[in-house]
N, CA, C and O atoms as a GROMACS GRO file, in nm:
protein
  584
    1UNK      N    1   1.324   3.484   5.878
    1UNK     CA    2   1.255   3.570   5.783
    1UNK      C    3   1.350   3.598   5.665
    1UNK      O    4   1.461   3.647   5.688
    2UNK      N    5   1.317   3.575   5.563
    2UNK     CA    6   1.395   3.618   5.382
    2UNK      C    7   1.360   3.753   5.364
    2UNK      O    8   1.253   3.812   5.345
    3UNK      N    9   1.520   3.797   5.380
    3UNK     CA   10   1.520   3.937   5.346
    3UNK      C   11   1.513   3.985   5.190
    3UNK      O   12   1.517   3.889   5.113
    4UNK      N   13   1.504   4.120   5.124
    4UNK     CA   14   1.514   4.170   5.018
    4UNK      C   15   1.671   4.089   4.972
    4UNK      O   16   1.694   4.021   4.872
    5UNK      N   17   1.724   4.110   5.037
    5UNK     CA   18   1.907   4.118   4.973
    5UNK      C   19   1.897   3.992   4.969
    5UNK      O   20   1.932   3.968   4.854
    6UNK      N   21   1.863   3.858   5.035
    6UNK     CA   22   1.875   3.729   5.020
    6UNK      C   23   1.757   3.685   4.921
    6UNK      O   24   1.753   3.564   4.941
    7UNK      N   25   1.663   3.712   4.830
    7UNK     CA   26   1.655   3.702   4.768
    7UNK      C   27   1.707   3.726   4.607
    7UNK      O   28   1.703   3.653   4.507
    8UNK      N   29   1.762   3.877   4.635
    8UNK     CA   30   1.801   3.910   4.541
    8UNK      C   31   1.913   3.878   4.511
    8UNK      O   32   1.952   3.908   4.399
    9UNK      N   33   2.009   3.798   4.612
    9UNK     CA   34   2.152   3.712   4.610
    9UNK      C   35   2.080   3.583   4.549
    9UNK      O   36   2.103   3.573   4.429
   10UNK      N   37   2.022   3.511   4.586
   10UNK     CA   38   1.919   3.404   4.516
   10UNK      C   39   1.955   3.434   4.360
   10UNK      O   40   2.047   3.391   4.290
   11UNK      N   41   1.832   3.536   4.326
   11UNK     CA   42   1.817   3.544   4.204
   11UNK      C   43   1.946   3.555   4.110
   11UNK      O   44   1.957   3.494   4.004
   12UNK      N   45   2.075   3.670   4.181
   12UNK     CA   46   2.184   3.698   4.093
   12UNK      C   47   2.266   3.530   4.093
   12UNK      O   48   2.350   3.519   4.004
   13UNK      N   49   2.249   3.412   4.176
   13UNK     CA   50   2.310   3.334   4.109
   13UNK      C   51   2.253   3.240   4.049
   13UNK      O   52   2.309   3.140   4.004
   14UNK      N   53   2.128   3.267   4.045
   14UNK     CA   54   2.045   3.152   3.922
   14UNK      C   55   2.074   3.203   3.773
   14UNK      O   56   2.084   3.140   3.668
   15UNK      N   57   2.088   3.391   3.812
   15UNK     CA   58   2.093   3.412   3.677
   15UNK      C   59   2.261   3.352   3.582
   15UNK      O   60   2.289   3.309   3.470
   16UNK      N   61   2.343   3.390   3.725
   16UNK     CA   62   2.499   3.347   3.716
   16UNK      C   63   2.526   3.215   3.656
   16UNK      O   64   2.600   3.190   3.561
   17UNK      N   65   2.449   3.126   3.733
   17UNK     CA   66   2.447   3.020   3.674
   17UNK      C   67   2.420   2.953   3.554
   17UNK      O   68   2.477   2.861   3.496
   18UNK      N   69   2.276   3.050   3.519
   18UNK     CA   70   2.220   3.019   3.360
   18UNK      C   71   2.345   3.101   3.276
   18UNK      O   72   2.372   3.033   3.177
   19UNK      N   73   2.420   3.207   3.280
   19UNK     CA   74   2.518   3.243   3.216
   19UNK      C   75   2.597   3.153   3.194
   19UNK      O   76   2.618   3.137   3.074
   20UNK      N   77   2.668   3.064   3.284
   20UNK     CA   78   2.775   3.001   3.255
   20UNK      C   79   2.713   2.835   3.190
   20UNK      O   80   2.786   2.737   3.203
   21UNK      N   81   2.671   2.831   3.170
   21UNK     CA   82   2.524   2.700   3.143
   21UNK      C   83   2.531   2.748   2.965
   21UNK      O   84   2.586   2.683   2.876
   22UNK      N   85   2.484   2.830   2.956
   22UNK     CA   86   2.474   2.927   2.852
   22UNK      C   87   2.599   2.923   2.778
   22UNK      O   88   2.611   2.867   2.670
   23UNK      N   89   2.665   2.968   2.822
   23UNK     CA   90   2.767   3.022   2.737
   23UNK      C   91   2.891   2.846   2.703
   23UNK      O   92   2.993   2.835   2.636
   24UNK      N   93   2.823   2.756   2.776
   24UNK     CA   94   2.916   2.608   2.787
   24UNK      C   95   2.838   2.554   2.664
   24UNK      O   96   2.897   2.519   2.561
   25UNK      N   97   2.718   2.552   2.677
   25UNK     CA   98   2.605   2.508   2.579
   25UNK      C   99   2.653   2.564   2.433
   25UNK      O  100   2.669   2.484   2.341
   26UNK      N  101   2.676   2.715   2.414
   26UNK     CA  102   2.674   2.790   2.308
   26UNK      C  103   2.856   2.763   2.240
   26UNK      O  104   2.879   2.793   2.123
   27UNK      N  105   2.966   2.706   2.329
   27UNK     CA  106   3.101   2.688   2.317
   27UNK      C  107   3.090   2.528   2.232
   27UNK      O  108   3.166   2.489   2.144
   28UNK      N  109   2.970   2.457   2.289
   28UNK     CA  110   2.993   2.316   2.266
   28UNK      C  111   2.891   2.324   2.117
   28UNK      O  112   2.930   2.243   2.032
   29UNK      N  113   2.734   2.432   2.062
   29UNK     CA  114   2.722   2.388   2.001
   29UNK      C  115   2.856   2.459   1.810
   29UNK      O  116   2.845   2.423   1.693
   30UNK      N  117   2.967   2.570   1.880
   30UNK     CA  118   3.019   2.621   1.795
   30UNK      C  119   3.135   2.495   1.796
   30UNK      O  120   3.202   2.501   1.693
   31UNK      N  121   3.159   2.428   1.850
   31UNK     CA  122   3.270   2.305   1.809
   31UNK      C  123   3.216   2.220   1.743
   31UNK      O  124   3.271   2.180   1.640
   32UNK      N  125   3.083   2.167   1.789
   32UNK     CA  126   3.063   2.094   1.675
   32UNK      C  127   2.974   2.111   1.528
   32UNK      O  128   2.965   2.036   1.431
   33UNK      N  129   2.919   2.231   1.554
   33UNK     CA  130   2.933   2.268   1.407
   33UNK      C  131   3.035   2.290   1.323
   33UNK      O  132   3.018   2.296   1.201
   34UNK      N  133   3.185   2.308   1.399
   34UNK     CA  134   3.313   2.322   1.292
   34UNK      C  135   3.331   2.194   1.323
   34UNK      O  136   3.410   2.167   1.233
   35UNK      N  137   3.319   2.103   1.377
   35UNK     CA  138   3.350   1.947   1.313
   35UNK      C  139   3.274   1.910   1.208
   35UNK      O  140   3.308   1.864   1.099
   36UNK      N  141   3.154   1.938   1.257
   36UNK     CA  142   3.023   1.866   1.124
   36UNK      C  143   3.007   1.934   1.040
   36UNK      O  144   2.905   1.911   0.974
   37UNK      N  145   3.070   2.020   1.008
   37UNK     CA  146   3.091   2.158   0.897
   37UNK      C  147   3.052   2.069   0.762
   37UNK      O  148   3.010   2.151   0.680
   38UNK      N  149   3.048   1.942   0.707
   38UNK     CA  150   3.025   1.912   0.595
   38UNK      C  151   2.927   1.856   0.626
   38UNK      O  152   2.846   1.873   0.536
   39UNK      N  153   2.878   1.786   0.718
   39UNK     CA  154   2.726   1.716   0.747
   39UNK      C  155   2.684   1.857   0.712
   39UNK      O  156   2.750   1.873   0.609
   40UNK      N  157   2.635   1.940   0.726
   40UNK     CA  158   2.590   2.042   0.802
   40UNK      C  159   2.554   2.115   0.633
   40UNK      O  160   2.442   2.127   0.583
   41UNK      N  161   2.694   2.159   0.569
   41UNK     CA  162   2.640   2.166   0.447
   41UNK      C  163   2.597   2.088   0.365
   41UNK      O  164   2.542   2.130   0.263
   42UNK      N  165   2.617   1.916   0.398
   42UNK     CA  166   2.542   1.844   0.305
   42UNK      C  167   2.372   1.847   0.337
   42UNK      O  168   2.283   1.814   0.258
   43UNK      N  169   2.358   1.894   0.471
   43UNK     CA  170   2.185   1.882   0.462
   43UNK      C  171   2.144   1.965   0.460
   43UNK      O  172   2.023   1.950   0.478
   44UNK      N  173   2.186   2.118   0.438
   44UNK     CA  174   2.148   2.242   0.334
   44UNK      C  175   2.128   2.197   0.228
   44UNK      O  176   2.010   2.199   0.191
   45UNK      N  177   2.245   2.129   0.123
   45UNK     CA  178   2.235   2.146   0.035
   45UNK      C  179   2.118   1.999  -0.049
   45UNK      O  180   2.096   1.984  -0.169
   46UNK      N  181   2.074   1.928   0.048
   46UNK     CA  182   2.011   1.827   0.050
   46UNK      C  183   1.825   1.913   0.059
   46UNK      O  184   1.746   1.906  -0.036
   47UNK      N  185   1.803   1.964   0.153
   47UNK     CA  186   1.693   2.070   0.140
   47UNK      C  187   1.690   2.159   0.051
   47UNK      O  188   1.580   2.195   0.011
   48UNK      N  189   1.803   2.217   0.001
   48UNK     CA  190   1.763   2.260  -0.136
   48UNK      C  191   1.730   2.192  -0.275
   48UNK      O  192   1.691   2.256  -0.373
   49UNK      N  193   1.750   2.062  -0.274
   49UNK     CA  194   1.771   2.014  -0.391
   49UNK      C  195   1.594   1.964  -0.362
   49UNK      O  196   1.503   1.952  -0.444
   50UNK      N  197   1.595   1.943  -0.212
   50UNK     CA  198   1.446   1.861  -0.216
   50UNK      C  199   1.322   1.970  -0.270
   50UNK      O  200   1.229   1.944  -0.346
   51UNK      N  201   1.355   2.102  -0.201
   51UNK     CA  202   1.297   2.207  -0.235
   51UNK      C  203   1.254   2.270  -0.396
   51UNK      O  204   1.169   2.349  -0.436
   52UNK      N  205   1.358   2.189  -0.459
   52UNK     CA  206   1.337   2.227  -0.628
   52UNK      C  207   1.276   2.166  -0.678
   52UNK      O  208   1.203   2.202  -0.770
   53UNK      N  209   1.291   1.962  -0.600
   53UNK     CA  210   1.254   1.892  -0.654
   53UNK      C  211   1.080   1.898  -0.664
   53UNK      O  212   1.001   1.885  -0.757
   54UNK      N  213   1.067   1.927  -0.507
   54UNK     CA  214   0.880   1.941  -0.505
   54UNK      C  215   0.841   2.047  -0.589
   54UNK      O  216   0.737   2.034  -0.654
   55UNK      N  217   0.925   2.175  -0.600
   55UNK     CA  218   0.882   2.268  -0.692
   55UNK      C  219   0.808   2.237  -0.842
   55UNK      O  220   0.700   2.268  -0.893
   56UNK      N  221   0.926   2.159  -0.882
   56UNK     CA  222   0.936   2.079  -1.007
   56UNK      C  223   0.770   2.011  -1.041
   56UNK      O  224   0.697   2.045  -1.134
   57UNK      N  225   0.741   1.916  -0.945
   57UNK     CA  226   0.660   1.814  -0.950
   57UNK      C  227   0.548   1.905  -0.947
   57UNK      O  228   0.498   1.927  -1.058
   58UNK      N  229   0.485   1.976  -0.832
   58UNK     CA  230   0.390   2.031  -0.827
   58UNK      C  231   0.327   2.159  -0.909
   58UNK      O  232   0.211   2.198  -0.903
   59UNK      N  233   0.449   2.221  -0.999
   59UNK     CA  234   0.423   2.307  -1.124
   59UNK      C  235   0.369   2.200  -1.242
   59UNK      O  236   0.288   2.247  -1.321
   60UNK      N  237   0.403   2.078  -1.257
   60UNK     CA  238   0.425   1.981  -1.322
   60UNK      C  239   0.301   1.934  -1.326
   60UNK      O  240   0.248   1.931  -1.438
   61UNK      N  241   0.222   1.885  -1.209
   61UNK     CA  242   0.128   1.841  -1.147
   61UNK      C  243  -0.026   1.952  -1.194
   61UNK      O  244  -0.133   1.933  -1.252
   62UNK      N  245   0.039   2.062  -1.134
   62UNK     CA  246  -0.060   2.145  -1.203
   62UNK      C  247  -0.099   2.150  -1.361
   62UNK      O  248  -0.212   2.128  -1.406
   63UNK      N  249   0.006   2.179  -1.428
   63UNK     CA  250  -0.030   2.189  -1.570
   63UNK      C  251  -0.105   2.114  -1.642
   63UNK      O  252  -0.190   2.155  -1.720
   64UNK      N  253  -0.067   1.960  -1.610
   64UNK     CA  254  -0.137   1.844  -1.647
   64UNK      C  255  -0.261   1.850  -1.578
   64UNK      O  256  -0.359   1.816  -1.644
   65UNK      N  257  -0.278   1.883  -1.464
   65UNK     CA  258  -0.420   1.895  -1.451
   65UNK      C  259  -0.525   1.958  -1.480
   65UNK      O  260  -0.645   1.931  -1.482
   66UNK      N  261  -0.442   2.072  -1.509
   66UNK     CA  262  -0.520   2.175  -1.645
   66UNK      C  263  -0.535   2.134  -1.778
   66UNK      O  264  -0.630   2.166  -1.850
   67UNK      N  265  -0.449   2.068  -1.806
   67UNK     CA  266  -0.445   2.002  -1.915
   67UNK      C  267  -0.555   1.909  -1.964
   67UNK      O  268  -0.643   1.916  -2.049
   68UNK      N  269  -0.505   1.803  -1.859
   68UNK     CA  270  -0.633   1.694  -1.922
   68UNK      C  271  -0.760   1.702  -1.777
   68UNK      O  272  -0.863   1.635  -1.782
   69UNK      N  273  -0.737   1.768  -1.693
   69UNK     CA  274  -0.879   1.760  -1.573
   69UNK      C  275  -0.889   1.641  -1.522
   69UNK      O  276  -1.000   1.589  -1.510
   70UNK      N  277  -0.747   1.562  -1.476
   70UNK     CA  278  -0.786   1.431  -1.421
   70UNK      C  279  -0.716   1.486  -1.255
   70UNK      O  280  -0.606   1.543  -1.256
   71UNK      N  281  -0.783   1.466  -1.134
   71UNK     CA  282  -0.728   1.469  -1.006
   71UNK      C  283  -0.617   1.383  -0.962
   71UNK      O  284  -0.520   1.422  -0.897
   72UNK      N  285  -0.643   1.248  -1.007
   72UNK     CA  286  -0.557   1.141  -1.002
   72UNK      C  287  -0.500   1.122  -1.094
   72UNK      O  288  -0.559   1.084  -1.195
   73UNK      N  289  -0.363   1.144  -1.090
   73UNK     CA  290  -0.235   1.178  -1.140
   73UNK      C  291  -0.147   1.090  -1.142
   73UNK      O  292  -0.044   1.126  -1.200
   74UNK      N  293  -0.147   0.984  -1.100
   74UNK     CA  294  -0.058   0.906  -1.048
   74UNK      C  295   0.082   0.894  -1.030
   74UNK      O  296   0.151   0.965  -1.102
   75UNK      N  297   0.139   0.819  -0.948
   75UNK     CA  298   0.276   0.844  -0.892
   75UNK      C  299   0.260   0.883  -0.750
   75UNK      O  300   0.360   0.924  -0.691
   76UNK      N  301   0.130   0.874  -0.678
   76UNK     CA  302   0.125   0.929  -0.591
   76UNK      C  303   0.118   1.066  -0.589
   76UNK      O  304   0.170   1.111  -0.488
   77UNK      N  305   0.086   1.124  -0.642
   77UNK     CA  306   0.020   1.294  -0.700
   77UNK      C  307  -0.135   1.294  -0.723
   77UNK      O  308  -0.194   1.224  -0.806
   78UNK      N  309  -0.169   1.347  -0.671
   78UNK     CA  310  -0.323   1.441  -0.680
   78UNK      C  311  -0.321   1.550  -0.642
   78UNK      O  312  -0.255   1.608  -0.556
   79UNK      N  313  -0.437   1.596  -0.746
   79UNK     CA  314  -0.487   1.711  -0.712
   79UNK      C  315  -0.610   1.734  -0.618
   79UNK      O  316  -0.697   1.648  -0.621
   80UNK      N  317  -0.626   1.838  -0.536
   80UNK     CA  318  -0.736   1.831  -0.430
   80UNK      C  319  -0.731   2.002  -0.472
   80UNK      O  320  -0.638   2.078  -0.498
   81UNK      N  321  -0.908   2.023  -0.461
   81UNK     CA  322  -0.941   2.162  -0.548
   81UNK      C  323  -1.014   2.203  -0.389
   81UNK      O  324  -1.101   2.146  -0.324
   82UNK      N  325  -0.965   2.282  -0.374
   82UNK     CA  326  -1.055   2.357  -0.219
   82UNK      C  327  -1.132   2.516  -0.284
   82UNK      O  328  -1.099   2.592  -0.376
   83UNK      N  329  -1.233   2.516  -0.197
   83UNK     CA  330  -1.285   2.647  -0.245
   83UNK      C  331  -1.256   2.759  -0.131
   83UNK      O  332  -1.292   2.757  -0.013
   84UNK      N  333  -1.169   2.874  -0.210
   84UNK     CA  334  -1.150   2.910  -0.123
   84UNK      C  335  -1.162   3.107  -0.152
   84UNK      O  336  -1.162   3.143  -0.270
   85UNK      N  337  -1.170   3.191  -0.068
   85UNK     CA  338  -1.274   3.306  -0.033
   85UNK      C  339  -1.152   3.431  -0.088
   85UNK      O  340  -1.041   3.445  -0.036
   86UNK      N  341  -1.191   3.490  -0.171
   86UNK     CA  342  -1.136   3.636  -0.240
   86UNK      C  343  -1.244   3.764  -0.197
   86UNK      O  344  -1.366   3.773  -0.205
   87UNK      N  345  -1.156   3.841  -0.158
   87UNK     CA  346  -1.260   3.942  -0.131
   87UNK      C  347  -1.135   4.112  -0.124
   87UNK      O  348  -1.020   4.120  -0.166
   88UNK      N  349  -1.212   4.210  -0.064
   88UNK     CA  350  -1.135   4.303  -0.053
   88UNK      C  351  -1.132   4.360   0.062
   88UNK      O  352  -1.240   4.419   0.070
   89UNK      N  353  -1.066   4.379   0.164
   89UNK     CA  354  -1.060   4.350   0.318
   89UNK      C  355  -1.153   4.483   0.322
   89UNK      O  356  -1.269   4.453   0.350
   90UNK      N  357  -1.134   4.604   0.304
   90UNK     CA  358  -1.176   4.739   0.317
   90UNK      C  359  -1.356   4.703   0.312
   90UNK      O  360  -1.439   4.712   0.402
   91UNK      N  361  -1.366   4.668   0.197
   91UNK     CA  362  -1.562   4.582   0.166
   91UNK      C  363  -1.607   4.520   0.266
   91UNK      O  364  -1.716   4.554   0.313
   92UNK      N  365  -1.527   4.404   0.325
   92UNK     CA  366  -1.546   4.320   0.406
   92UNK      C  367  -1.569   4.410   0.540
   92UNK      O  368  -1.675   4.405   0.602
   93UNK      N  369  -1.459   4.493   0.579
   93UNK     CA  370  -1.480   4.521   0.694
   93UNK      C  371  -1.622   4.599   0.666
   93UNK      O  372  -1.716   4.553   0.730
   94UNK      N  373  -1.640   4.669   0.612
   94UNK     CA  374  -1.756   4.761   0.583
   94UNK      C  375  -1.889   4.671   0.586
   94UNK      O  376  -1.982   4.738   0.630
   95UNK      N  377  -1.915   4.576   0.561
   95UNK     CA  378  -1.978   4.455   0.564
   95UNK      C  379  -2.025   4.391   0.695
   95UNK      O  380  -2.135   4.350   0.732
   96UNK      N  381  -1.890   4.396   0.761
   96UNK     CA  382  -1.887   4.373   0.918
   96UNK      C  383  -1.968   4.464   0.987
   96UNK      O  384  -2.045   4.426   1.076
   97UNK      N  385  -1.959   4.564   0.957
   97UNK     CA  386  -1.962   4.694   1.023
   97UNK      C  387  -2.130   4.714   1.022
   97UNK      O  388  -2.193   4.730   1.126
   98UNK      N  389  -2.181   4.712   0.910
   98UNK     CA  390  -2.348   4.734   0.901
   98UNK      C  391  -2.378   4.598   0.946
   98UNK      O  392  -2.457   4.591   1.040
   99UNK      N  393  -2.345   4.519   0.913
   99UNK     CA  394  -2.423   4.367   0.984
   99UNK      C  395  -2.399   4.348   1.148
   99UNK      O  396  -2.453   4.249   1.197
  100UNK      N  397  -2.341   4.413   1.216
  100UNK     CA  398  -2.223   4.400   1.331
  100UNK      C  399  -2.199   4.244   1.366
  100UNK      O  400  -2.240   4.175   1.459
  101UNK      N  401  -2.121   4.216   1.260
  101UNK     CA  402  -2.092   4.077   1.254
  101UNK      C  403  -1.935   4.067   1.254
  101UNK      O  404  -1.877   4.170   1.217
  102UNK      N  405  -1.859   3.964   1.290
  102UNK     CA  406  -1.719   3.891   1.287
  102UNK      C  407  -1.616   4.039   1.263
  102UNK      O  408  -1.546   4.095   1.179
  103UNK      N  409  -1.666   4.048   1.397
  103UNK     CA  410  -1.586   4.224   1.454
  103UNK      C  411  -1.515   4.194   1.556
  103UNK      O  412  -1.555   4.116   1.643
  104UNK      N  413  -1.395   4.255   1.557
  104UNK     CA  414  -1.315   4.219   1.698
  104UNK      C  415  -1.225   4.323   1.724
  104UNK      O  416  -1.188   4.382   1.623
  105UNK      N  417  -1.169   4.372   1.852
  105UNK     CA  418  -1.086   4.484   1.905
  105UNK      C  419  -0.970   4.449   1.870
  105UNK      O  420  -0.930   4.341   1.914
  106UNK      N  421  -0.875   4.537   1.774
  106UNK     CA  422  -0.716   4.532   1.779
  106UNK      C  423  -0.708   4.635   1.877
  106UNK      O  424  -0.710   4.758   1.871
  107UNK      N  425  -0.697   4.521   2.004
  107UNK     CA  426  -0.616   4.619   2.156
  107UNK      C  427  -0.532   4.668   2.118
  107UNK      O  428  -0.574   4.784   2.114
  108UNK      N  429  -0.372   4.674   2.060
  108UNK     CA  430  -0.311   4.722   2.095
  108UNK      C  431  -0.306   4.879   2.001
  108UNK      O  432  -0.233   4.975   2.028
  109UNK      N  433  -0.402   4.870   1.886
  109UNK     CA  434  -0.425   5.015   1.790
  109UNK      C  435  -0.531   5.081   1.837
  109UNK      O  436  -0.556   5.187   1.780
  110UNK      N  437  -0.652   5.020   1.991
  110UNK     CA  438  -0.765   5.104   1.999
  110UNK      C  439  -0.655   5.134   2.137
  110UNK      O  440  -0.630   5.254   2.128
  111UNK      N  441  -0.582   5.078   2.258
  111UNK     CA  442  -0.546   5.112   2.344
  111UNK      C  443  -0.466   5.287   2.298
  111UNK      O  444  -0.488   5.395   2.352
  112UNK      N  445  -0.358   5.250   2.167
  112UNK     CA  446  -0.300   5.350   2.168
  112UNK      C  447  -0.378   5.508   2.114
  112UNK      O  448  -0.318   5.614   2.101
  113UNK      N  449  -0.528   5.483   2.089
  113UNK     CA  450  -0.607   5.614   2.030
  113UNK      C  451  -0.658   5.617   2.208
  113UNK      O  452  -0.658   5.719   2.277
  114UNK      N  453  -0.676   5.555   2.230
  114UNK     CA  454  -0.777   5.588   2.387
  114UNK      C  455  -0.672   5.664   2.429
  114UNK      O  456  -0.700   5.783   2.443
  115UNK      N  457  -0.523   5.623   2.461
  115UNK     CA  458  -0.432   5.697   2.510
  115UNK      C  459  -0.450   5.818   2.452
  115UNK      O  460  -0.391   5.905   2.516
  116UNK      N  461  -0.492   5.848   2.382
  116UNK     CA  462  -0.440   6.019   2.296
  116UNK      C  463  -0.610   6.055   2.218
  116UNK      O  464  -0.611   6.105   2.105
  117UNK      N  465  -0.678   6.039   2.253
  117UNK     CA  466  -0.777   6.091   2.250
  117UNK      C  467  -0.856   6.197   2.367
  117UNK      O  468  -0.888   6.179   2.484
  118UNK      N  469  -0.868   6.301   2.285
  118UNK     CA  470  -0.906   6.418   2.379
  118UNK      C  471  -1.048   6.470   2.310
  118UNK      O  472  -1.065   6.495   2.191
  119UNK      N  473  -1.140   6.480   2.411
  119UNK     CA  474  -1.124   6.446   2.596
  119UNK      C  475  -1.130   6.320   2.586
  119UNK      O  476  -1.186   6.257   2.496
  120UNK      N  477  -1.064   6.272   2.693
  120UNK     CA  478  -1.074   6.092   2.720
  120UNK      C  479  -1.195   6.010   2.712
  120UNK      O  480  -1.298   6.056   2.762
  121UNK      N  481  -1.197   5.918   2.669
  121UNK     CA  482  -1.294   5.818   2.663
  121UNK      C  483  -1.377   5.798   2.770
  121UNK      O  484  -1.340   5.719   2.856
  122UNK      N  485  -1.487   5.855   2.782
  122UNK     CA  486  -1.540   5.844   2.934
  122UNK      C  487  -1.533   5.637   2.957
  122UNK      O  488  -1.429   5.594   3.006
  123UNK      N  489  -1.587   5.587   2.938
  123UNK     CA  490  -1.572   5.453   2.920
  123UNK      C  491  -1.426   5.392   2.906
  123UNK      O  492  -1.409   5.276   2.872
  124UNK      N  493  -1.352   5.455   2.927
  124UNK     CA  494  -1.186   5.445   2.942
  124UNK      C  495  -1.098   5.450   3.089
  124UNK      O  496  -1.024   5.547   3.073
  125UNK      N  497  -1.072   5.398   3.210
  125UNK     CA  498  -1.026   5.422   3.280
  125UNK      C  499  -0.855   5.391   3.258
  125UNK      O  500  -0.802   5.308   3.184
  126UNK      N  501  -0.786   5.500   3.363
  126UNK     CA  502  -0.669   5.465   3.374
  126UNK      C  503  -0.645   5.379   3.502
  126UNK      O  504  -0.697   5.421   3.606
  127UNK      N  505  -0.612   5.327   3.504
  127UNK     CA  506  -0.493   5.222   3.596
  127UNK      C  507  -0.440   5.184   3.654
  127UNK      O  508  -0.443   5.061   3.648
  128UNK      N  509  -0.362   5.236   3.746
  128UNK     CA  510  -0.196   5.214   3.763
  128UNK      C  511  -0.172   5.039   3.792
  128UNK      O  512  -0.264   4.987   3.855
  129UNK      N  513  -0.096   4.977   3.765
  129UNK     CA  514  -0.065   4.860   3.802
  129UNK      C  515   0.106   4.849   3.816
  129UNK      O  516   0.180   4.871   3.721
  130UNK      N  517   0.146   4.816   3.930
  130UNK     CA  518   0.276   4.792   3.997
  130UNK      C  519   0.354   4.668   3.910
  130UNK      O  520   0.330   4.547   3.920
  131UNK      N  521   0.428   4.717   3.844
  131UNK     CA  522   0.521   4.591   3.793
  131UNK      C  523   0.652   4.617   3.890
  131UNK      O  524   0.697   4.727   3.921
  132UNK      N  525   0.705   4.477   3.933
  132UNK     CA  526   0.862   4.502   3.981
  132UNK      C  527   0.971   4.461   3.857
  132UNK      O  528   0.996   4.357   3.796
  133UNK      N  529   1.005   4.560   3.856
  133UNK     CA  530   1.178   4.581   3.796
  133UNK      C  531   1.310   4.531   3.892
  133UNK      O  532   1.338   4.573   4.005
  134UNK      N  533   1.382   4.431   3.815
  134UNK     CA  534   1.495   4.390   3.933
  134UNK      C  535   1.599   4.467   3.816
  134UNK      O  536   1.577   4.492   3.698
  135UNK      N  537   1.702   4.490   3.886
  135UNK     CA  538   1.809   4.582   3.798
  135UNK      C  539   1.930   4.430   3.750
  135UNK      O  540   1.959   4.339   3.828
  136UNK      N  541   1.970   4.440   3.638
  136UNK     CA  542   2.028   4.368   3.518
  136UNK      C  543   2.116   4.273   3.586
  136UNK      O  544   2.114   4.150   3.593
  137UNK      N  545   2.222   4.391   3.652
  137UNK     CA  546   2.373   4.363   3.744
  137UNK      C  547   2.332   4.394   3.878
  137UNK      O  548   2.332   4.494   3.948
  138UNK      N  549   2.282   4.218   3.896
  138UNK     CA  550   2.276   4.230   4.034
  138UNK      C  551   2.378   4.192   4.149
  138UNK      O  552   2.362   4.165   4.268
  139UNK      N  553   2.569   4.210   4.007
  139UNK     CA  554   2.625   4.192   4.118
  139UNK      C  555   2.639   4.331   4.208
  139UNK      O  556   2.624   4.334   4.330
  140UNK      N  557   2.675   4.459   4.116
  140UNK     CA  558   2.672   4.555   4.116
  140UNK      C  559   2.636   4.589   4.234
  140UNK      O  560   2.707   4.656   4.309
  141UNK      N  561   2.535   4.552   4.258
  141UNK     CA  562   2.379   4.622   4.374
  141UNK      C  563   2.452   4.529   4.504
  141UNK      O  564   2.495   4.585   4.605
  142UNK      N  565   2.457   4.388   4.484
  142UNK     CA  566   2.470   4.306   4.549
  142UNK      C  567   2.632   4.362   4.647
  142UNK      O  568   2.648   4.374   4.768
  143UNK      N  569   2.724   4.384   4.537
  143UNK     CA  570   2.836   4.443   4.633
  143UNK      C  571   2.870   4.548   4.742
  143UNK      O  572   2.954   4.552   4.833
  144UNK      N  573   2.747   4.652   4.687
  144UNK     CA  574   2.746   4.773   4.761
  144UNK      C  575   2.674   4.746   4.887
  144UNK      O  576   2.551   4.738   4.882
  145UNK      N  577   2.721   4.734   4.972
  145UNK     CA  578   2.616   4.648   5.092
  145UNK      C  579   2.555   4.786   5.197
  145UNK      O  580   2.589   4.902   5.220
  146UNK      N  581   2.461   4.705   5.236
  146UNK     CA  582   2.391   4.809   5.282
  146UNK      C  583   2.420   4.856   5.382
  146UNK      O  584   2.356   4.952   5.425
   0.00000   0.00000   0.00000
């Protein structure tokens, strides 16, 4: 039969283990980032340059298409025009609300009024549900024997 304590010896050296796993992983990726220290800033500084470059093109891209109204741009550039929905969320919801249409519960802002609403929500029950808590330092626990 698997006792409490032999599990919980279990668990403290899987966690032991992922520590030292961890911390070999995190030693090996700080060496070789100070080797590749110039790879490393050359492909920063390679994403930034690409980053300006698309900037560039697609401000570029736009204007001319305002300009003369052609989609095909060439160079491999187009424009593609989507239609797409402006509104004012406050309207909208209000909208929702008389139509009772594309309505949905933010659990975690109606849970916290049910909590603190007086008298309670008859349509509201409480709960209890058992979570287990294992404590952090399980050598701690583990040494003090029973």
């Amino acid at each position: 039969m698997t006792t409490m304590r032999e599990l919980a010896q279990a668990l403290y050296e899987a966690r032991s283990y992922l520590g030292g796993a961890d911390f070999e992983l995190q030693n090996s990726k700080r060496e070789w980032e100070s080797k590749n220290r110039q790879l490393i800033d050359k492909v920063e500084l390679a994403k930034k340059r690409l980053a300006e470059a698309d900037g560039k093109l697609r401000a570029f891209a736009l204007a001319e298409w305002g300009r003369m109204g052609e989609k095909a741009l060439g160079s491999g550039v187009n424009i593609r025009v989507e239609t797409r929905l402006g509104y004012d969320p406050v309207t909208a919801l209000l909208w929702a609300k008389k139509h009772d249409e594309a309505l949905s519960l933010d659990k975690k802002a109606f849970e916290s009024l049910a909590k603190a609403h007086i008298p309670p929500l008859e349509f509201v029950k409480q709960v209890e549900v058992a979570t287990v808590t294992v404590a952090t330092d399980l050598a701690k626990v583990l040494e003090a024997k029973p």
